[in-house]
PAVEXVO-800862 format. One line per field, with one value per atom (N, C-alpha, C): residue number from 1; residue in three letters; atom name; x, y, z. Coordinates in Angstrom, 3 decimals, padded with zeros to 6 digits. Layout:
residues N
k <- c(NUM,...)
r <- c(ALA,...)
a <- c(CA,...)
c1 <- c(X,...)
c2 <- c(Y,...)
c3 <- c(Z,...)
end
This chain:
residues 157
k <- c(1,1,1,2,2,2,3,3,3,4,4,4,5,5,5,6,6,6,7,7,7,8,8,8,9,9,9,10,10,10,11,11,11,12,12,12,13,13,13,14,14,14,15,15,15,16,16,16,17,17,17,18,18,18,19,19,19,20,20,20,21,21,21,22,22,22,23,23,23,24,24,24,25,25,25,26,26,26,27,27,27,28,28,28,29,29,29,30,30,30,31,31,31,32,32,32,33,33,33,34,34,34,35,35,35,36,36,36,37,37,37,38,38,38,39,39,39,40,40,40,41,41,41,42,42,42,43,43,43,44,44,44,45,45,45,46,46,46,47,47,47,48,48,48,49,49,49,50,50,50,51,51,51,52,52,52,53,53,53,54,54,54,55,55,55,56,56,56,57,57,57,58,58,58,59,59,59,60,60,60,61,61,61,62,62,62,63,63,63,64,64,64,65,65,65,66,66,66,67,67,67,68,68,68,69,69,69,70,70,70,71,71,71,72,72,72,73,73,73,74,74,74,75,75,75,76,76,76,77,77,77,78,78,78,79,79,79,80,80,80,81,81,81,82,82,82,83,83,83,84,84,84,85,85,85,86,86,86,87,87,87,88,88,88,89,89,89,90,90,90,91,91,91,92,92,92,93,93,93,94,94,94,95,95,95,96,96,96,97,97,97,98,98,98,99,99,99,100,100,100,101,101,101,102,102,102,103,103,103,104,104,104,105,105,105,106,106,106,107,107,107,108,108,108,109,109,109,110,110,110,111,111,111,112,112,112,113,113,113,114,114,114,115,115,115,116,116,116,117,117,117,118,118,118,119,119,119,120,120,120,121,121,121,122,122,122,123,123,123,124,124,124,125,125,125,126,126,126,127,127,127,128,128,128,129,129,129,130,130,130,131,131,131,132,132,132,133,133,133,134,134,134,135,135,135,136,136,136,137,137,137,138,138,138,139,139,139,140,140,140,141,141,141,142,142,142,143,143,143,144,144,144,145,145,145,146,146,146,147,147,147,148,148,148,149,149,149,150,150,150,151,151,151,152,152,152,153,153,153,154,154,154,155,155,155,156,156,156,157,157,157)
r <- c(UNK,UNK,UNK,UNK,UNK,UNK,UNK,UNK,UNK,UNK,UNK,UNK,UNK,UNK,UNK,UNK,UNK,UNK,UNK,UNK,UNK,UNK,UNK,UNK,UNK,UNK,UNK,UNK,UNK,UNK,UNK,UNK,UNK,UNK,UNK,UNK,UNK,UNK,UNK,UNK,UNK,UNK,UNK,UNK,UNK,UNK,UNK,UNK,UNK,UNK,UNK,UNK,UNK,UNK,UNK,UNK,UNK,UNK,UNK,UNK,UNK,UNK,UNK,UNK,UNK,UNK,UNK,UNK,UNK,UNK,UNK,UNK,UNK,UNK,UNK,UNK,UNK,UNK,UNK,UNK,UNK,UNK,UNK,UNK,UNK,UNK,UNK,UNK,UNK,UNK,UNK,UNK,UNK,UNK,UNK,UNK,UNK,UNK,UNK,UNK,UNK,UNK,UNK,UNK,UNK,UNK,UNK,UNK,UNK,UNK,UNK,UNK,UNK,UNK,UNK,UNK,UNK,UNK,UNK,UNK,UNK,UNK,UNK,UNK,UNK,UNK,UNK,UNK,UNK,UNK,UNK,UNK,UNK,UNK,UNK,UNK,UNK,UNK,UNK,UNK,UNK,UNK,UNK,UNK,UNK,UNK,UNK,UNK,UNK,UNK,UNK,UNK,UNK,UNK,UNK,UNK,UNK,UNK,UNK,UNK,UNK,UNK,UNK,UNK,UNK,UNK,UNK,UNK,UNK,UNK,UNK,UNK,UNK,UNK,UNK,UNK,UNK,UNK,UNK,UNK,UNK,UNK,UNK,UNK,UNK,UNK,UNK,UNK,UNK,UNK,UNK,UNK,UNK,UNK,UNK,UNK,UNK,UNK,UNK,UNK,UNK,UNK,UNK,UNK,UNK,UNK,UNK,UNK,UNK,UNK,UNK,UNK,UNK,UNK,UNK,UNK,UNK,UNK,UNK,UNK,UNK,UNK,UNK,UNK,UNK,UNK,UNK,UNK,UNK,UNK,UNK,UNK,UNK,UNK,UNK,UNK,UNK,UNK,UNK,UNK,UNK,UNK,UNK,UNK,UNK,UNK,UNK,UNK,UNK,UNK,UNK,UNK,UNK,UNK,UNK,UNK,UNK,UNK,UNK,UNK,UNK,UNK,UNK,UNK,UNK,UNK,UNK,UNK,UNK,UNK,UNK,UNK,UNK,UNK,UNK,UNK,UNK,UNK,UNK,UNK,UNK,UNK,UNK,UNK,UNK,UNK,UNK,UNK,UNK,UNK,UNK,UNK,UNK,UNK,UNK,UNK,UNK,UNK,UNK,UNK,UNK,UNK,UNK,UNK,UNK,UNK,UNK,UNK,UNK,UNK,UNK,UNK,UNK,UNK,UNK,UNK,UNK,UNK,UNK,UNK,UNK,UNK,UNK,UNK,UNK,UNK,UNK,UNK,UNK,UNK,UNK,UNK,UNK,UNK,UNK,UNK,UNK,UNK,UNK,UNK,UNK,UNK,UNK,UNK,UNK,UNK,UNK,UNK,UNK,UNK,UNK,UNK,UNK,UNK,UNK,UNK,UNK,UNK,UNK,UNK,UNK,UNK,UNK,UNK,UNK,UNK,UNK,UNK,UNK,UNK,UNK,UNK,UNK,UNK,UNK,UNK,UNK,UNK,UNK,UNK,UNK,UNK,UNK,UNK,UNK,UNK,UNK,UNK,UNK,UNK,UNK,UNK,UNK,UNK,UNK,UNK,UNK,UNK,UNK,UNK,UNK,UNK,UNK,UNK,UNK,UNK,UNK,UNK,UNK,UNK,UNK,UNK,UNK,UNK,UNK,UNK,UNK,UNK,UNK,UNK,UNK,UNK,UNK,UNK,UNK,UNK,UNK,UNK,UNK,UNK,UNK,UNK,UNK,UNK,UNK,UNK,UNK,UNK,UNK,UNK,UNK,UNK,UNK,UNK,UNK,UNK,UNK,UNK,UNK,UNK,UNK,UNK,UNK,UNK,UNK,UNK,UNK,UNK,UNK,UNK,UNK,UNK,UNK,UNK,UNK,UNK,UNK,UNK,UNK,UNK,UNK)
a <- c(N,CA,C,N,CA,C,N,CA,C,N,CA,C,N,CA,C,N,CA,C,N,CA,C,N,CA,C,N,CA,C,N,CA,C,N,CA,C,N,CA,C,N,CA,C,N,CA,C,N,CA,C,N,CA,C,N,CA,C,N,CA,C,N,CA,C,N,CA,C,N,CA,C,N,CA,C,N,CA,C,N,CA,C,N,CA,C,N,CA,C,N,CA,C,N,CA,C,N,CA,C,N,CA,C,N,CA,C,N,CA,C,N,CA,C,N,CA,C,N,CA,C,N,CA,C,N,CA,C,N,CA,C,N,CA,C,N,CA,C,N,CA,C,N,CA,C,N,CA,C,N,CA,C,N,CA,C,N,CA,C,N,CA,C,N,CA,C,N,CA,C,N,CA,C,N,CA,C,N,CA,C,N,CA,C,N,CA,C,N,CA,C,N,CA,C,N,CA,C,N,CA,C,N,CA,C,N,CA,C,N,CA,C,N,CA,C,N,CA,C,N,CA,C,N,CA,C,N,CA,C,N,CA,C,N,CA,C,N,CA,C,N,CA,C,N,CA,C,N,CA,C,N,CA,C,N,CA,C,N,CA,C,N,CA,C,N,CA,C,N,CA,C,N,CA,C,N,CA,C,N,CA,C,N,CA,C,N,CA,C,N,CA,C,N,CA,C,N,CA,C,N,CA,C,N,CA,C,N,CA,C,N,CA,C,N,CA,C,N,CA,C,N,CA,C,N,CA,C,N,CA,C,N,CA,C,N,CA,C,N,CA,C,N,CA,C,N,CA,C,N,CA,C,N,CA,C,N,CA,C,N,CA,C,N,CA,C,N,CA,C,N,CA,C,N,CA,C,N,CA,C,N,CA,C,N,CA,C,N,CA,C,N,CA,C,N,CA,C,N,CA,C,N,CA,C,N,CA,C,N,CA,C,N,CA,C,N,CA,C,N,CA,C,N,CA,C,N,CA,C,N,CA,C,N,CA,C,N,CA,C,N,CA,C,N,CA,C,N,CA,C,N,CA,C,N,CA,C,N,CA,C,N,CA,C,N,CA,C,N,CA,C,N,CA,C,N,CA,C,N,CA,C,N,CA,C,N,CA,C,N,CA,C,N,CA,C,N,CA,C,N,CA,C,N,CA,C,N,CA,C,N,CA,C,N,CA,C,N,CA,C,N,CA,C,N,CA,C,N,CA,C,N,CA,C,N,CA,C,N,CA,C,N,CA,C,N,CA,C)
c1 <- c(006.200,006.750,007.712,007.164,008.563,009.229,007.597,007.989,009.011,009.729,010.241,010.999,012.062,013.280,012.849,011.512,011.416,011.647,011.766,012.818,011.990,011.974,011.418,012.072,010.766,011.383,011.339,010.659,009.975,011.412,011.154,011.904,013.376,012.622,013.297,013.381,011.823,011.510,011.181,011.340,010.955,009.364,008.299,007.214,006.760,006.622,006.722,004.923,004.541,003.934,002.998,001.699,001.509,001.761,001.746,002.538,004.084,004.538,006.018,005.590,004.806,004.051,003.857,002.659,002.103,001.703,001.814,001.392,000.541,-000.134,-001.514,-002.302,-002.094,-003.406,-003.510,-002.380,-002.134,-002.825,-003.086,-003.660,-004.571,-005.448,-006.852,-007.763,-006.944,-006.717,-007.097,-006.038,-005.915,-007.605,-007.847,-008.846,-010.315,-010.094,-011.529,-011.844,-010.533,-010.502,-010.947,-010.332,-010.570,-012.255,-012.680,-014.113,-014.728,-014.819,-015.282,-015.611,-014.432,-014.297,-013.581,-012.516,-012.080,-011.067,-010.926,-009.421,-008.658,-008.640,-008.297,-007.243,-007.606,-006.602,-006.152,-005.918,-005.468,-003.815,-003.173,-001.529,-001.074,-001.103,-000.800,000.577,001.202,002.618,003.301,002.507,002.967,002.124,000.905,-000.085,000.621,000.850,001.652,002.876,003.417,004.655,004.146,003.224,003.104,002.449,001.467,001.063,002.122,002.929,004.198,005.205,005.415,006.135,005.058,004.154,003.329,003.144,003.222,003.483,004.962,005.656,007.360,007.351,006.889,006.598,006.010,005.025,004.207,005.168,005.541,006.443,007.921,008.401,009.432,008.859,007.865,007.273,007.229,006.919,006.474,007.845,009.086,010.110,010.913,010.643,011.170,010.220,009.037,008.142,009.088,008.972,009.640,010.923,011.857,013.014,013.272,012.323,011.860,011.808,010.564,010.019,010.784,011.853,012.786,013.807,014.471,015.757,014.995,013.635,013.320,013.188,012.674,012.091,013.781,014.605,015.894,016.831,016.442,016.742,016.214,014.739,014.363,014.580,015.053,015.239,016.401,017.779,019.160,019.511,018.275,018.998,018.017,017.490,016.508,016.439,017.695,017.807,017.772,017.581,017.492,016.070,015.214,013.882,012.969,012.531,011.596,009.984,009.546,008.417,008.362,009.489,009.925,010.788,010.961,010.895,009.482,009.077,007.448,006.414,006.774,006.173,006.533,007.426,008.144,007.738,007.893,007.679,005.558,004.869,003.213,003.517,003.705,003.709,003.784,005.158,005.272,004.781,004.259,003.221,002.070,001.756,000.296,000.695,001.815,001.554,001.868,002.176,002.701,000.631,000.056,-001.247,-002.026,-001.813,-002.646,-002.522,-001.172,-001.062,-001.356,-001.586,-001.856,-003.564,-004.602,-005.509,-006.249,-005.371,-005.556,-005.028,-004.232,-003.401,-002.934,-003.995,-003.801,-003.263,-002.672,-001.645,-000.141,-000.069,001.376,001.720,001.123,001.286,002.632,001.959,003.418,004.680,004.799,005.833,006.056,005.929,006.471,006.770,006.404,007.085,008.129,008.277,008.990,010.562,010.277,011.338,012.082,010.905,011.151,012.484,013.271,014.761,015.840,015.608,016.495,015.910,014.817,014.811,015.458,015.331,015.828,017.547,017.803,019.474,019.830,019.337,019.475,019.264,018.193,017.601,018.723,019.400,020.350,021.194,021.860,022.867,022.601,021.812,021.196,021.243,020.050,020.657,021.863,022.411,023.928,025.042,024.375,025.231,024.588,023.151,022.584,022.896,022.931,022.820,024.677,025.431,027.004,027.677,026.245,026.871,027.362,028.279,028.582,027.936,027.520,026.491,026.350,027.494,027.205,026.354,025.951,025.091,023.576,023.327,022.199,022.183,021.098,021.274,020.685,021.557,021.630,020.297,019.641,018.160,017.439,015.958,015.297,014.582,014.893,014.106,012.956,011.825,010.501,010.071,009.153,008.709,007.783,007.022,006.625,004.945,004.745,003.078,003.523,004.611,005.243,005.446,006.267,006.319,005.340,004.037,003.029,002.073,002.131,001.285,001.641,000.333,000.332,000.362,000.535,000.787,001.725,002.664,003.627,004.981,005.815,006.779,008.081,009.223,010.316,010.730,010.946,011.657,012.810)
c2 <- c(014.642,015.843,015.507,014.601,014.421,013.053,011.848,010.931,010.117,008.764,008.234,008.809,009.645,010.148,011.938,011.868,013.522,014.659,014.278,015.227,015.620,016.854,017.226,016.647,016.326,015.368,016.637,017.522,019.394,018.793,018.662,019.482,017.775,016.785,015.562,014.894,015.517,014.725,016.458,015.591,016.677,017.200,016.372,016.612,016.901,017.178,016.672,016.701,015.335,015.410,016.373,015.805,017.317,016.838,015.858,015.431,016.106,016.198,017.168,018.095,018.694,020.312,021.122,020.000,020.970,019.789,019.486,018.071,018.387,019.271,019.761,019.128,019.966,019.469,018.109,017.730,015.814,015.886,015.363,015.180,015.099,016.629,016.883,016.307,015.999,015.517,014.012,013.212,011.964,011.988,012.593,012.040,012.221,013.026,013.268,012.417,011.921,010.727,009.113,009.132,007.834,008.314,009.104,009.035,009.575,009.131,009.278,008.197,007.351,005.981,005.719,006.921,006.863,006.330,005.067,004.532,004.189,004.426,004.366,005.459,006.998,008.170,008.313,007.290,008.016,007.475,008.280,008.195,007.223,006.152,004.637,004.808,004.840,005.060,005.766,006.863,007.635,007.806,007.339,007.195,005.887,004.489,003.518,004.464,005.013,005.854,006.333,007.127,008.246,007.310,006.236,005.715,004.226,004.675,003.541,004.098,005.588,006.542,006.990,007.186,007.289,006.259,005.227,004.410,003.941,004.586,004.471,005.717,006.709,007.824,007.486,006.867,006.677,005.766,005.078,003.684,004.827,005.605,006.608,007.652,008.120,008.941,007.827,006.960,006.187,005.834,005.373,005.118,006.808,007.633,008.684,009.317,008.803,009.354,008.620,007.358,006.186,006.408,006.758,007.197,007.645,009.469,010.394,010.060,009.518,008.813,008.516,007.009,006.105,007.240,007.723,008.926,009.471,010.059,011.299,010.555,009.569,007.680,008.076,007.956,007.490,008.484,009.801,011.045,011.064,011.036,011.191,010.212,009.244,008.001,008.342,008.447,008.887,009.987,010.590,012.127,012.900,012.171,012.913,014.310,014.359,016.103,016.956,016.832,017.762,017.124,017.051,016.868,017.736,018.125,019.564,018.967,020.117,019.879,020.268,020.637,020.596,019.158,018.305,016.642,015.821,016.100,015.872,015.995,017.293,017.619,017.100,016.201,015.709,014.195,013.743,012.805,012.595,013.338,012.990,013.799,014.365,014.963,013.643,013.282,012.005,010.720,010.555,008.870,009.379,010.599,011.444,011.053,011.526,011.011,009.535,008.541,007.358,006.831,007.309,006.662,007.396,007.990,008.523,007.631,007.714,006.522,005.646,004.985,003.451,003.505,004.498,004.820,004.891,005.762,005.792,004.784,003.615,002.680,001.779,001.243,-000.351,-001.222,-001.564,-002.867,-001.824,-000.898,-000.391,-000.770,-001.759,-001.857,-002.962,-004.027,-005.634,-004.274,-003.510,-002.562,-002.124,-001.219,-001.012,-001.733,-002.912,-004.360,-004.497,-004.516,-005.262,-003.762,-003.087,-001.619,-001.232,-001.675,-001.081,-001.622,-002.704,-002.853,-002.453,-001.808,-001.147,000.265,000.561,002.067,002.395,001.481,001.517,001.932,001.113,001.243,002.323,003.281,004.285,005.105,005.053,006.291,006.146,005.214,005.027,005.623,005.813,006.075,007.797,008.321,009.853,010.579,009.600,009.715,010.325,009.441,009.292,010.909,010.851,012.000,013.215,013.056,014.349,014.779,014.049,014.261,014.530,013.733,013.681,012.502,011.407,010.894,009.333,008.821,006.897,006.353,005.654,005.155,003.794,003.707,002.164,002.469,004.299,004.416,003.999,003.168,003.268,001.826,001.081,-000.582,-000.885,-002.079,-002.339,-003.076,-003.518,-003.843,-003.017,-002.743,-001.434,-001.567,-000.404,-001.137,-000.825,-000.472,-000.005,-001.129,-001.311,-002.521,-001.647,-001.752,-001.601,-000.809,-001.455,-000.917,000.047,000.192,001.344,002.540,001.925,003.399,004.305,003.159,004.093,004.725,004.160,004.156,005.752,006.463,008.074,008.273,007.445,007.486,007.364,006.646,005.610,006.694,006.832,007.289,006.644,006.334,005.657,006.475,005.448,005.879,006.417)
c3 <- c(-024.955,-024.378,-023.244,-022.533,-020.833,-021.431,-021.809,-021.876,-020.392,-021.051,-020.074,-019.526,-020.112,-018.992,-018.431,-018.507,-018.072,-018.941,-020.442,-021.325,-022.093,-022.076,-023.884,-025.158,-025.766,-027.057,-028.232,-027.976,-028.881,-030.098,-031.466,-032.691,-032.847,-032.365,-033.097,-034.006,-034.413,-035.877,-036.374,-038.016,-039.206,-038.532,-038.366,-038.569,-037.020,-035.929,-034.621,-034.728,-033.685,-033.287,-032.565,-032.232,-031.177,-029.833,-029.276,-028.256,-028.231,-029.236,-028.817,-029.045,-029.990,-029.768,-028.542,-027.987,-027.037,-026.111,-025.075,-024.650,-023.750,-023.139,-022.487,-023.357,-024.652,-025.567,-026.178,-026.495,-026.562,-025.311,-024.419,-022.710,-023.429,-023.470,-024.013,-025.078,-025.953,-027.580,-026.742,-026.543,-026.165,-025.401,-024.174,-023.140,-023.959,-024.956,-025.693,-026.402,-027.519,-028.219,-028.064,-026.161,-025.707,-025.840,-024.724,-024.200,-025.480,-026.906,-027.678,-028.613,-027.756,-028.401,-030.078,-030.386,-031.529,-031.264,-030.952,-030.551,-031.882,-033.061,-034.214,-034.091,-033.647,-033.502,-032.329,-031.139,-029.996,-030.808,-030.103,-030.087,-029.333,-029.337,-028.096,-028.133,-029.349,-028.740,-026.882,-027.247,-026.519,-025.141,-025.379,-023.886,-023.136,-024.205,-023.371,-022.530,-022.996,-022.219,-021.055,-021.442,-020.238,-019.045,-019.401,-018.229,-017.645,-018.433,-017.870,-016.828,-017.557,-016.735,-015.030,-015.332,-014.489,-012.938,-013.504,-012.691,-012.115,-013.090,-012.033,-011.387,-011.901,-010.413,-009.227,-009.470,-007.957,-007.021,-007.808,-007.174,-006.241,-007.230,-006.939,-006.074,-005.900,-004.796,-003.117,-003.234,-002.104,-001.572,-002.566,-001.869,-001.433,-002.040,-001.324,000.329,-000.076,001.328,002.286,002.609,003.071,003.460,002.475,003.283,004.425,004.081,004.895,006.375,006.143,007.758,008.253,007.478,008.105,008.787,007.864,008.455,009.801,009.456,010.770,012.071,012.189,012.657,013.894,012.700,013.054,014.089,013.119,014.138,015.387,015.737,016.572,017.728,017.307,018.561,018.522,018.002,018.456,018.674,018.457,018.781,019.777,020.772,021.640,021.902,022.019,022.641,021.374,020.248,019.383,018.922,019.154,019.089,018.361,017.408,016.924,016.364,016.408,016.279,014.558,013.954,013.001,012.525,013.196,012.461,012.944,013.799,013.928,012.920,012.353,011.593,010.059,009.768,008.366,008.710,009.383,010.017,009.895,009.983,009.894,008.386,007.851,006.309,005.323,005.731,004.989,004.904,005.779,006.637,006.040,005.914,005.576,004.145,003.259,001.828,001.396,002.603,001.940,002.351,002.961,003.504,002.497,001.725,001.029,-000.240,-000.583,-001.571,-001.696,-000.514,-000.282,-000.503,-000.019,-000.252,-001.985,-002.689,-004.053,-004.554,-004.573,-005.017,-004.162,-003.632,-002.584,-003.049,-004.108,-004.949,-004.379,-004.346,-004.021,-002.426,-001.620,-000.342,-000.287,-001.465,-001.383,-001.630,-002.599,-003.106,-001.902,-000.872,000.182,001.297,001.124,001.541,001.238,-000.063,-000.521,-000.930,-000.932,-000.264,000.507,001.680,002.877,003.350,003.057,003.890,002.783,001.693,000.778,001.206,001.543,002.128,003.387,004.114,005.520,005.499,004.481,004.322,003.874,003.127,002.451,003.538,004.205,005.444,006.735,007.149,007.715,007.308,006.163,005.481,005.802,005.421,005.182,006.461,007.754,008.827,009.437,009.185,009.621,009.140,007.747,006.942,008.160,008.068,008.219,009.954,010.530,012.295,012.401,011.857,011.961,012.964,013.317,013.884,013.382,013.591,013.290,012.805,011.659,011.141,012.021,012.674,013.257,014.677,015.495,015.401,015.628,014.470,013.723,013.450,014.254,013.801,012.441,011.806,010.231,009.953,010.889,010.659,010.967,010.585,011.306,012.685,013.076,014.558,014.769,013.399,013.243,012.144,012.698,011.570,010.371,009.297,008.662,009.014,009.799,010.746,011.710,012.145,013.145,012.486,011.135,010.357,009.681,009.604,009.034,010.371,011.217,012.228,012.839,012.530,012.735,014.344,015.290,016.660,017.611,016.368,016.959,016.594,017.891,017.940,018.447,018.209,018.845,020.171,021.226,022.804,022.703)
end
């Protein structure tokens, strides 16, 4: 039904599946099948998909939380005087869902390691668009380390 690119596949083939049918009930179909142990009829084609796709979401959720932070991170130290308790508040929203992740999915921690200075560059970039000011600005290394940005206490001077 979304599959890899998000798309309905509904009316590609002559015969469609029920995965392009109705894919709630593929879900249903599939989870009864496994915990029934009829692995002869689950649809693997298409469960390999979904839990492949599944896992480039989470990966794609964490680098967008991440941004977030970084940009608001960024606002709030260059832009003191416009201060809100409305980027305060985007700012613990987002640290709140990158810690939650890390909670349900502790192997995604090297991944936000290993992100975090291609996120940084991007959140600089966004920054920059979003406030109106010089991107140069905004130093090209981050000036929050990785434990700063998650750290629900820690605010830039």
């Amino acid at each position: 039904m979304t599959g890899k690119k998000g798309i309905r596949r509904q009316g590609l083939t002559p015969n469609p599946s029920l995965y392009e049918q109705d894919y709630y009930l593929w879900l249903q179909t599939t989870a009864n099948q496994l915990g029934e142990k009829k692995f002869a009829e689950v649809d693997l084609a298409n469960l390999i998909e979904e839990i492949e796709s599944m896992g480039r979401s989470e990966k794609s959720s964490l680098v967008s939380n991440l941004q977030i932070v970084l940009m608001h991170l960024l606002k709030y130290k260059y832009q003191p005087e416009k201060r809100s308790n409305s980027w305060l508040f985007t700012i613990f929203e987002h640290r709140d869902r990158l810690l939650e992740a890390f909670e349900v999915s502790p192997s995604l921690k090297p991944y936000f390691r290993e992100v975090f200075p291609k996120c940084y560059t991007k959140a600089r970039k966004k920054a920059s668009l979003e406030t109106g000011l010089p991107i140069s600005t905004f130093p090209t290394e981050s000036p929050f380390n990785p434990e700063e940005t998650l750290n629900t206490e820690y605010l830039p001077k």
